[in-house]
N, C-alpha and C positions, 0 to 999 in steps of 0.2 A: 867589456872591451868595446861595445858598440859604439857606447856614447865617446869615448876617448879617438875610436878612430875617425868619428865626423869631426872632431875638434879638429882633427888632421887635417880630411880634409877641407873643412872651412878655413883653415889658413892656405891652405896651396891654392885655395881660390882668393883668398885675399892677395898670396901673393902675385897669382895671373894678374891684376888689376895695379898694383905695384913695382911691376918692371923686376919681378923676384927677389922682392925684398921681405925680409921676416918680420913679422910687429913686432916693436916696440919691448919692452917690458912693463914699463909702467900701463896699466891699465890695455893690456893684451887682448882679455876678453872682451873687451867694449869695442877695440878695433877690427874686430874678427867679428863681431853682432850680426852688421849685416849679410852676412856667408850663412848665417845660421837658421833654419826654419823653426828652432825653438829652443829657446834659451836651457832646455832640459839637459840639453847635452853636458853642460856644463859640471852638471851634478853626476858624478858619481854615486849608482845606485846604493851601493855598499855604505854609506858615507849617510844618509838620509838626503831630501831636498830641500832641508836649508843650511846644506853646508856644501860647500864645492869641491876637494880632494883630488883635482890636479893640479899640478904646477906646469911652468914650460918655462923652458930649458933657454937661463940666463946666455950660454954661451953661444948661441944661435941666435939673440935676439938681436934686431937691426942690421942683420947680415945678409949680404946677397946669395941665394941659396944656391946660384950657379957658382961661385967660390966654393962651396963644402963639397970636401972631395969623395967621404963615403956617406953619401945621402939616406943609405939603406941601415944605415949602424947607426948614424947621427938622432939620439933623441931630441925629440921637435919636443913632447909634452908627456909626464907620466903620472901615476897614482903618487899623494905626496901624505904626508902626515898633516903637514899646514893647510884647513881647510878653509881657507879663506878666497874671496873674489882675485882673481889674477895674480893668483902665487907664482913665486920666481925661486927657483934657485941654479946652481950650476951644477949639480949633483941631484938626481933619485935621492926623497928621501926614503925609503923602501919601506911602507908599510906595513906591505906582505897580507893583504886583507881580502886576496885572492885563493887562499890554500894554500898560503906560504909564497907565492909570490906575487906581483907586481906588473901590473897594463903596462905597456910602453907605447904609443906611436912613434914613428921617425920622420923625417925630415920628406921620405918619399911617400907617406902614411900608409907603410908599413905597419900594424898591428902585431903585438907580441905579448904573452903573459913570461914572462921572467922572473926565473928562480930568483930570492933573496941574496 
């Protein structure tokens, strides 16, 4: 969950720098880099480290984070099955490679493991 929650915060510092805007989708992680002190966060221990195993969350991207109304519920980015560089979807794909459940950061980077 550690590495999921810097991802967090490395976008809420992206977004300080962006007038609270959320990246992009397309190519997320390369816009969020320089927030980052080491691209490890990326990877999901569980996952190995040459594959990536988060996604974040299509329906928050490019959005003004001052618009979302519950910031603490909103997933910003969570554990996904698609392990690939800058996974997107608008849905958790859930997993469950925690003990049955599921990292989540939110929008406030809020950390949470989450039942399936």
């Amino acid at each position: 969950m550690t590495n999921l929650k810097q991802v967090g915060t490395a976008i809420n510092i992206y977004m300080a720098d962006c007038d609270d805007i959320l990246p992009r989708k397309a190519r997320w992680m390369d816009m969020v880099l320089p927030y980052v002190r080491n691209e490890a966060i990326y990877h999901c221990p569980s996952v190995g480290a040459k594959q990536y195993g988060y996604e974040y969350n299509s329906q928050v991207a490019g959005k003004n984070a001052v618009k979302i109304s519950d910031v603490r519920n909103t997933p910003l980015a969570f554990d996904s099955t698609i392990l690939s560089r800058s996974a997107v979807a608008n849905t958790a794909t859930r997993p469950g490679r925690h003990g049955g459940k599921d990292n989540v950061v939110h929008v406030d980077t809020s950390a949470k493991a989450m039942p399936r």
